[in-house]
N, C-alpha and C positions, 0 to 999 in steps of 0.2 A: 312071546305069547302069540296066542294064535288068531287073527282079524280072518270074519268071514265076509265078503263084501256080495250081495245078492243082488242087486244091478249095477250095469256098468257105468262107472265112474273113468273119467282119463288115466293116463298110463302114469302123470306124473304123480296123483296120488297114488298110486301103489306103489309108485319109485320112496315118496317119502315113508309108509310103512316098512320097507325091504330094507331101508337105509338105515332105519329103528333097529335094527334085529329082530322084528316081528314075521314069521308065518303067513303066509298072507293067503287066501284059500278063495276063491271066485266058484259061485254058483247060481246062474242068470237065472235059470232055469227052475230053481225048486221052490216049492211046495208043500201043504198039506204035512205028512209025514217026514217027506224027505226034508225040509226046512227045519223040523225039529229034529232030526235028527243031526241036522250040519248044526244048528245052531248049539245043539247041548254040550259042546266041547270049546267055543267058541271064548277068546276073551274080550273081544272086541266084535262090533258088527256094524258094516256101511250098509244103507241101502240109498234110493230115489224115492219115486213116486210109486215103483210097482211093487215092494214087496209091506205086505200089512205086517207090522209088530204087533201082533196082539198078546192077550192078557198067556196065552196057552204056550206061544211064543219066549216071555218072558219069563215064565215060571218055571218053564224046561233049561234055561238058561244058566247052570247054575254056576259057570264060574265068569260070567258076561258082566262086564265094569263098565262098559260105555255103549250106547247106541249113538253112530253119526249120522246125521240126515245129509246127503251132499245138495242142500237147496237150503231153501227156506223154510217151506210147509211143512208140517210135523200131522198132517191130519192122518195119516196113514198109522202113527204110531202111537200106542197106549201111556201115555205120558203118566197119567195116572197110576197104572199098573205096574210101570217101570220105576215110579218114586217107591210106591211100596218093595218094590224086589231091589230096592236101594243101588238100580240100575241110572247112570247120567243119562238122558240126553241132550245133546249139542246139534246146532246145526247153523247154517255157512249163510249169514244173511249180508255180507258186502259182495258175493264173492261176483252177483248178478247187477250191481248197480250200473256199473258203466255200459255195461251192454243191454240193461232196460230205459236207461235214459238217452243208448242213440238211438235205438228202435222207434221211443218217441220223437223224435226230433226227425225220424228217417218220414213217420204214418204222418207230422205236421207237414211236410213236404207233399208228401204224396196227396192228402187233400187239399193242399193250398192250389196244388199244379194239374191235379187230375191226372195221375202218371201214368196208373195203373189202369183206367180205362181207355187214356189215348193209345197205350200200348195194345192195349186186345183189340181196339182196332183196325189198329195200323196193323197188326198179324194176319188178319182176315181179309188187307186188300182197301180198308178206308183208308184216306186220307182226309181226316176230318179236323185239320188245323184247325179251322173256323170254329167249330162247336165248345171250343177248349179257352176258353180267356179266365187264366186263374188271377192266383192272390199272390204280393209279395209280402213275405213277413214283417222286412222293415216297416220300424213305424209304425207296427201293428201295437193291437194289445193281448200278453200272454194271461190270462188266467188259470193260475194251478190252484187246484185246490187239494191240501195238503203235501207240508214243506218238508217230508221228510227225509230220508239220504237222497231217494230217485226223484222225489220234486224238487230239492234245492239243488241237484243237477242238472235238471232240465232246464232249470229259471236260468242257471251261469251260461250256461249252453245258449237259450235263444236269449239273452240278455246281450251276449255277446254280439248276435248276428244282428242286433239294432231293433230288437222289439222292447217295448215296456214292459215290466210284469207287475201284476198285483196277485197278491196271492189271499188265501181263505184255509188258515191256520189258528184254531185261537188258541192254541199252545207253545207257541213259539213268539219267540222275543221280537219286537220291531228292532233290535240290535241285529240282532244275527241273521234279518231278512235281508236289512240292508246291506250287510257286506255281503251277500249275495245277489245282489240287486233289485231289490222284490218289497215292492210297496203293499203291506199289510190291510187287507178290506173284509169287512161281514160277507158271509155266503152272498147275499142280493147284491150289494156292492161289486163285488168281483162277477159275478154274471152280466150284469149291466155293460162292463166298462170293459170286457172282454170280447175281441173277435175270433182269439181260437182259445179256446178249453181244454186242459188236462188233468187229468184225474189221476192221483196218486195217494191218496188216504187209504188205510188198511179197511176191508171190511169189515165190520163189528155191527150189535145190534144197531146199533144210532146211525150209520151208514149206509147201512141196506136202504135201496132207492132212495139217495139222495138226491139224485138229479131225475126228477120226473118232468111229466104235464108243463106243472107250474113254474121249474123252474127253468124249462128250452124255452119255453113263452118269454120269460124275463131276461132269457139268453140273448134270444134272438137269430140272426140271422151271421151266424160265423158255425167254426167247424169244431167239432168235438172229437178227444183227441184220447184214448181210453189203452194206455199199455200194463196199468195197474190191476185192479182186482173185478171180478166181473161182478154182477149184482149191485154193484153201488149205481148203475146208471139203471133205468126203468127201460129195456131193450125196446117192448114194445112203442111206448111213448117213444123214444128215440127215434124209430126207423116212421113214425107216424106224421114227426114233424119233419126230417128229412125230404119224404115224396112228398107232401103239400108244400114245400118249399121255405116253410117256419125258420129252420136250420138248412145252412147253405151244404153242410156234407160232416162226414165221421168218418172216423178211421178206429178201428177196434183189434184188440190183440186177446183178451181176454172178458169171457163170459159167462154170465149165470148158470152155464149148462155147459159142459164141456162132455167129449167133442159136442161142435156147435149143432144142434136136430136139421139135421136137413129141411125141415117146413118154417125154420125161422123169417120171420119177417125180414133182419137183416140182410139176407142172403140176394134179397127180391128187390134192391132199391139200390138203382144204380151208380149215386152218390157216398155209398156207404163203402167205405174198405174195408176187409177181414183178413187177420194171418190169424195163422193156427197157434198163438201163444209161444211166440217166436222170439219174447221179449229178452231172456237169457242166454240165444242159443246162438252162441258165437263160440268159436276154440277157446279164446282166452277168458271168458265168461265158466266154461264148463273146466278149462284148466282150472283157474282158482277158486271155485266150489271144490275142486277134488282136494286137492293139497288145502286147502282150510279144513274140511271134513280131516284129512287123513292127519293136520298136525296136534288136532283137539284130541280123538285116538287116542295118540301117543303121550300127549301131555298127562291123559286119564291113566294110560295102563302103567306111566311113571311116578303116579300120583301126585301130580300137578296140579297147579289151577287148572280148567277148561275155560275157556271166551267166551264161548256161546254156549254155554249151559242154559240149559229151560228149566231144570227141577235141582241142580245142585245147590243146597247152602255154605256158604261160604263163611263158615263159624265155628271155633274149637266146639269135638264131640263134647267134652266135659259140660261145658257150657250152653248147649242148646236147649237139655230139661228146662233149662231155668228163661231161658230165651222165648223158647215154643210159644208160650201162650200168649203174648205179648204180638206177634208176629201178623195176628191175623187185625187184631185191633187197630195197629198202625195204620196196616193199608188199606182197611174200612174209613179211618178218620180221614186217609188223604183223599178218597173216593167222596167221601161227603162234603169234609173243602173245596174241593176242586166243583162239582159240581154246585154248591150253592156261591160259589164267586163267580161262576159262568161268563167268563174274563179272560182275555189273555194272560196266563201266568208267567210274571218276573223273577219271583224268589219263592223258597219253599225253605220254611226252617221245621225241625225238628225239634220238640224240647223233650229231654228227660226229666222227671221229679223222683225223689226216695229210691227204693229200692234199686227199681231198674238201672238208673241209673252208676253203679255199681258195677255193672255188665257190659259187655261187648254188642254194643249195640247198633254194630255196621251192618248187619243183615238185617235188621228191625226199621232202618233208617230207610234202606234200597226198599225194606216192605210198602212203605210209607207213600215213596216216589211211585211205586209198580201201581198204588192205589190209585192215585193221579194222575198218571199218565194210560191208564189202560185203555179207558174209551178210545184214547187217540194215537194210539203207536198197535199194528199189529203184533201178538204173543208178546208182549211187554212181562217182564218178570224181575224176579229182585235180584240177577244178575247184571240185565244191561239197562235198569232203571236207570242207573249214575249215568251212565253213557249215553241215555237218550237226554235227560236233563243238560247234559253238557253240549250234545249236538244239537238242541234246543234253546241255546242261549239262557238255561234258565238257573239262578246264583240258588245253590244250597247249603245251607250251614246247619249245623246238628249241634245241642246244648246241652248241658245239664246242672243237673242242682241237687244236692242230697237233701235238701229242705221241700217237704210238700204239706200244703195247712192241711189237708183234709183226707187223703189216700195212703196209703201202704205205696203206691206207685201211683204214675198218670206220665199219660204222652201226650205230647198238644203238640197237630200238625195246623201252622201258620202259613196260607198259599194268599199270597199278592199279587194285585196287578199295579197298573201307574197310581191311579187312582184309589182303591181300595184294598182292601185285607180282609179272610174270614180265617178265626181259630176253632178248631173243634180238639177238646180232649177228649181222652177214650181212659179207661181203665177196668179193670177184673176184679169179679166180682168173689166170692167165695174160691177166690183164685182160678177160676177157668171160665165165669160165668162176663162175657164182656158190655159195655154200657158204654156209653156215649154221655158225659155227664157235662158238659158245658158248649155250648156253640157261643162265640165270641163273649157278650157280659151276662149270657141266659142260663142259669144253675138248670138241668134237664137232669131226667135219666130214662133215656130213649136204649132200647132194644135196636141193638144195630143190625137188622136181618131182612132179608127180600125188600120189600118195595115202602118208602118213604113220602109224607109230605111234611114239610117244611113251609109255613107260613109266619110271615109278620103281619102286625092287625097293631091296631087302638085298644086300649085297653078300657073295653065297656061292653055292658051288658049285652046278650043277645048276639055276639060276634062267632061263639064257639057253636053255637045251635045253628046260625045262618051256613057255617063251614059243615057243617055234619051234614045239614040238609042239601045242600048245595053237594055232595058224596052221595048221597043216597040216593038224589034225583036221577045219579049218572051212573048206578049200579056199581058203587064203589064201596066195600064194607069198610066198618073202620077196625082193625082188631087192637088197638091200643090210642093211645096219645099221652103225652103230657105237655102242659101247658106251666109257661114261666111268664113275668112281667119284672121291666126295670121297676117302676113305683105304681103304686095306686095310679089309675088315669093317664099312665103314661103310654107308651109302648110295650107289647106282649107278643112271645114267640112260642107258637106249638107246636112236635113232634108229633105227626100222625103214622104209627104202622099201617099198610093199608093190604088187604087181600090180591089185587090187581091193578090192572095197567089203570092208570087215571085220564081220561080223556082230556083235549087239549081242549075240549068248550066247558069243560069244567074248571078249568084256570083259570080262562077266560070271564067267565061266568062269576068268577070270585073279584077276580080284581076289577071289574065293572064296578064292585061295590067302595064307597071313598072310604072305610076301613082297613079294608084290606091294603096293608104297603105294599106285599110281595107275596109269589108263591111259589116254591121249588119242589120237583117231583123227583125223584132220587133213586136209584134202582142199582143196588148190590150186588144181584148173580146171587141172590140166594146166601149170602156172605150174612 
């Protein structure tokens, strides 16, 4: 078959295609027309970052079975448009780990020692030993925030060389920190008790400017350490407490803005280090993106599993009609567990009732985890859900029962931390219509779409009008709710659908009140 590959990738992925008996067809260069045109014959296609798969791309494509990305980011590529044209894509997310976590470990150095500026001087003729008295690591404190493959190599890495680490993960097991050596802390925690800072969480809504103002303030006076994703750190605020001296220096690999604007604040402070997004770029880094990219290919055009698929199900064709609609409820209910346990998660069980039950319900299960796990694992899907769960320390077990008192079907995802547990069932309605019909002992039937509140209160009068009005104070519509109670006078739980974002002094503003137990804001994607 015939692989087009539209940027260059290493020679040894192309060796693994050649060795397939696959075609192999290199075209750096095209575009526009000529891209469709290479592409329309094509049964396979690599690219990078330079060439766009779009929808016109895709649709021209018609005997094309896999799209590889030789990286990680797939933003270039219509992922969307490629599930519809019942096109894979995959793409190569170990292949950069070891060589983004020495990169960090290279930028911790370089601001501990001030390398990189004693050197531009010493080129020009200074000898400016004196001006230069850094930091040793030993003994220090590492804080990473986010333990994922490139944060829990960083931690083994400087753990090794004699620092502490505490890490700010609330998805990850205090099991699996520690055999990594990484003391488990809340965001504040881990800023406080940190002298150098690194940053490895995906960026996602919830991410974006995580580390602003308030939180360099609470930091302190150590070095920030950013080979991860740009936008999670507030550049401006960054480079502001830098020059007043708030923070003692940074080192940065990637940014909000790529290439970096020439009028950036960073560029101007001369504490602050900059590489060009250098985190990957080593031979054996870009070796094994190629040959990972080129082995998924091959496994596709042999009709294989794929690893790193982003849109493939992994569930007999027969069996999906029946599968499908079930699919999306799962991974709602783990999205809503997860978020109203706002806890470090230990275990995640899955239960079937009735019908479903009956079915292959391995893809429905991974739905479940990709619900749960999405906020906090970059392009998380119900391929490497298991895989992140596993690398997460975090125990999964899946059940079932052919007996259900009340449903045709229901799914109940059960997410635990040390301390507590939340269950939310889900189940279909006139068979496609989805519902959220229990959160732990609460009978509900919530609308599971765009944006959520979730309160506990007392059960008495005047509680439901204080919470309406308390929304409407804050230009929050409400377009639904229902309301459950355990007994008369006891405790009561309400589902509020809500138009928009719900402000944080509207939460606040609630649980002021000694009714109010709790309040969870909830946000879908529209789901």
């Amino acid at each position: 078959m015939k692989v087009l590959v539209t940027d260059p990738i290493d020679d040894a992925g192309l060796a693994v295609l050649r060795d397939a008996g696959h075609e192999v067809e290199t075209g750096y260069e095209l575009e526009g027309e000529e891209l469709l045109e290479a592409v329309s014959a094509a049964h396979g296609l690599i690219v990078r970052s330079g060439t766009e798969v779009t929808r016109s791309v895709l649709e021209t494509a018609e005997n094309l079975v896999i799209v590889g990305r030789a990286g990680i980011g797939v933003d270039n590529i219509d992922i969307d448009a490629a599930t519809d044209e019942g096109i894979i894509v995959a793409n190569a997310p170990e292949g950069n780990v070891r060589a983004a976590a020495e990169h960090t470990v290279a930028m911790t150095f370089a601001a501990a020692r001030s390398i990189p500026q004693a050197h531009a001087r010493l080129k020009v003729g200074e000898w400016a030993k004196s001006d230069y008295l850094g930091t040793e690591l030993n003994g220090k404190t590492l804080g990473v925030v986010g333990l994922g493959r490139v944060g829990q190599e960083v931690a083994k890495k400087l753990d090794a060389l004699g620092m502490d680490v505490v890490a700010y993960d609330p998805y990850i097991s205090e099991e699996r920190a520690e055999r990594i050596g990484a003391e488990l802390a809340d965001l504040e925690a881990c800023l406080e008790q940190a002298d150098f800072l690194t940053i490895h969480t995906p960026l996602t809504p919830e991410t974006e400017g995580l580390i602003s103002d308030a939180e360099l303030e609470r930091f302190g006076h150590g070095y920030v350490i950013n080979v991860g994703r740009g936008g999670i750190i507030d550049e401006d605020a960054l480079a502001a407490k830098v020059e007043d001296g708030t923070v003692a220096g940074a080192a940065l690999d990637v940014f909000r803005e790529e290439p970096l604007p020439e009028e950036s604040p960073l560029l101007f402070v001369d504490d602050i280090i900059v590489t060009p997004h250098l985190g990957a770029s080593t031979e054996a880094a870009q070796e094994n993106v190629a040959t990972s990219t080129a082995s998924q290919v091959v496994a596709a055009l042999g009709a294989e599993p794929v690893a790193n698929a982003l849109n493939a199900p992994s569930i007999d064709e027969s069996a999906f009609p029946r599968v499908e609609p079930y699919i999306n409820i799962a991974e709602t209910a783990g999205k809503i567990a997860a978020q109203l346990l706002d806890a470090r998660i230990k275990s995640i069980e899955v239960r079937y009732e009735g019908e479903i039950a009956d079915e292959d319900v391995e893809f429905v299960t991974a739905s479940a985890l990709k619900g749960v796990f999405e906020p906090l694992e970059w392009q998380v899907n119900a391929v490497n859900a298991p895989q992140i769960a596993e690398d997460r320390g975090v125990e999964v077990t899946e059940s079932k029962s052919h007996q259900t008192a009340d449903f045709q079907s229901l799914i109940s995802v059960t997410v635990a931390s040390s301390d507590d547990a939340i269950t939310v069932d889900g189940t279909l309605f006139a068979g496609d219509d989805p519902r959220i019909v229990r959160i732990d002992d609460y009978r509900v039937d919530a609308i599971p779409h765009g944006k959520m509140v979730v309160t506990r209160n007392t059960d008495e009068p005047g509680v439901i009008g204080l919470i309406g009005t308390v929304m409407g104070s804050h230009g929050v519509n409400i377009a639904g709710m229902f309301n459950a109670r355990e007994a008369h006078g006891g405790e009561a739980l309400t589902v509020y659908n809500v138009d928009g974002d719900v402000p944080e002094e509207a939460r606040e503003e609630l649980e002021r009140d000694e009714r109010i137990i709790g309040v969870r804001y909830i946000t879908l994607n529209g789901q």
